[in-house]
C-alpha positions in Angstrom: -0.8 -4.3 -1.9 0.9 -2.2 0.9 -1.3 -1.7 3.9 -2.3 1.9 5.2 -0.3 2.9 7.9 -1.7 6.2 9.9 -0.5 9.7 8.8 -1.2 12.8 9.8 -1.8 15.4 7.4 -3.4 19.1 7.4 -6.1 19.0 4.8 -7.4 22.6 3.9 -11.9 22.4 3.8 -14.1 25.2 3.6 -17.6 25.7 5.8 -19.1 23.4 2.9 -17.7 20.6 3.9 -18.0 21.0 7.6 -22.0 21.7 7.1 -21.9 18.7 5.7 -19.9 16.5 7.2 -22.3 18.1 10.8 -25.5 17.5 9.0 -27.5 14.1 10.1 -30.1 14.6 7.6 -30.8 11.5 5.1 -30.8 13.9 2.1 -28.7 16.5 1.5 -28.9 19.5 -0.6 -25.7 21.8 -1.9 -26.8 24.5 -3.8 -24.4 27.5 -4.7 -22.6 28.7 -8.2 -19.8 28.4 -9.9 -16.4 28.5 -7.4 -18.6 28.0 -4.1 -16.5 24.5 -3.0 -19.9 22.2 -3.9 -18.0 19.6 -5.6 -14.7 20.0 -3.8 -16.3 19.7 -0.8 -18.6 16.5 -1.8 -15.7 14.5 -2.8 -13.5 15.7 0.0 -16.3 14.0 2.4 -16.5 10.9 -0.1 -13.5 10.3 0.3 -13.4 10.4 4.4 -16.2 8.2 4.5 -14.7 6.1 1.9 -11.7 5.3 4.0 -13.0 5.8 7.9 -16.4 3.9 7.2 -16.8 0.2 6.6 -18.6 -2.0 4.4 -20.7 0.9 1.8 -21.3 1.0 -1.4 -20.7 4.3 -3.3 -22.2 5.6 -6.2 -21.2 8.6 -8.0 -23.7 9.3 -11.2 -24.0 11.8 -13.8 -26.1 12.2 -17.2 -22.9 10.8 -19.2 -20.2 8.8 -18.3 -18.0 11.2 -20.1 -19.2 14.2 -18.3 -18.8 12.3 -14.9 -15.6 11.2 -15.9 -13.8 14.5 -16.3 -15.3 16.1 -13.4 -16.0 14.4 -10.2 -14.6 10.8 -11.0 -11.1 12.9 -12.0 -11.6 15.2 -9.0 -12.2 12.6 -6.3 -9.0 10.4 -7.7 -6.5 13.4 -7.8 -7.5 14.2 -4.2 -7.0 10.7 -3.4 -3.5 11.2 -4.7 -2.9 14.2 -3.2 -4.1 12.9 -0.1 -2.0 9.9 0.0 -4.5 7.1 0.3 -4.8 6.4 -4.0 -1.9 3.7 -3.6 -4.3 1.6 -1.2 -7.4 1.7 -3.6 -7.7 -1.2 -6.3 -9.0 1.1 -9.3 -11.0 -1.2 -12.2 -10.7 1.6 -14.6 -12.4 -1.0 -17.0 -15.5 -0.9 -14.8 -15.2 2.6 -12.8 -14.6 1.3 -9.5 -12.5 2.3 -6.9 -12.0 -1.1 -4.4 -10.9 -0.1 -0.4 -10.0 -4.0 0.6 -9.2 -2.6 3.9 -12.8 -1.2 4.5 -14.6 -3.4 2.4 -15.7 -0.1 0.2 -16.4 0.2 -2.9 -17.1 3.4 -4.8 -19.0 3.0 -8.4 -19.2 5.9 -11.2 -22.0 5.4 -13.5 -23.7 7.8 -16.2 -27.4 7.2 -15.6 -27.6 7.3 -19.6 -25.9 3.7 -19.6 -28.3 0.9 -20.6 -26.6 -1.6 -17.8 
């Protein structure tokens, strides 16, 4: 595997994500409809702590593995791609899991509907 070297790139975010990225509360709460940047947001943030932070353990549920797996778990790996960093994860597409060797991260996606 090719290791990360640093590159600079202009990522757009909204106010979303900066409230959250600011916010040093244990739990956090986005509420908003349809088109407000919730999800967007959440997985642009993942992602940063993903690959800034070291040893964590992510986990990414929904009700159904298919539900989860054609929103967010799509989401956060297109903007992985987009972003440049996907060719640095080791992705167990068997087991969900996105490996950062680098970091020692690991980011698991998981319907909460699954007996395991």
């Amino acid at each position: 595997m090719e290791q990360p070297t640093e590159v600079t790139r202009q990522i757009g975010y909204t106010s979303v994500f900066s409230r959250n990225r600011a916010s040093q509360a244990r739990t956090l709460v986005n509420v908003g409809g349809a088109g407000s940047s919730k999800s967007h947001s959440i997985a642009q943030l993942l992602i940063e702590k993903f690959i800034t932070e070291r040893d964590k353990q992510f986990i990414i549920a929904r009700k159904t593995m298919p539900a989860l797996r054609r929103s967010a778990y799509a989401l956060i790996i297109d903007l992985m791609k987009e972003y440049g960093v996907y060719s640095f994860v080791e992705h167990n597409k068997t087991d969900n899991v996105l490996y950062l060797p680098q970091q020692n991260n690991a980011m698991w996606f998981f319907g909460i509907d699954e007996p395991s």
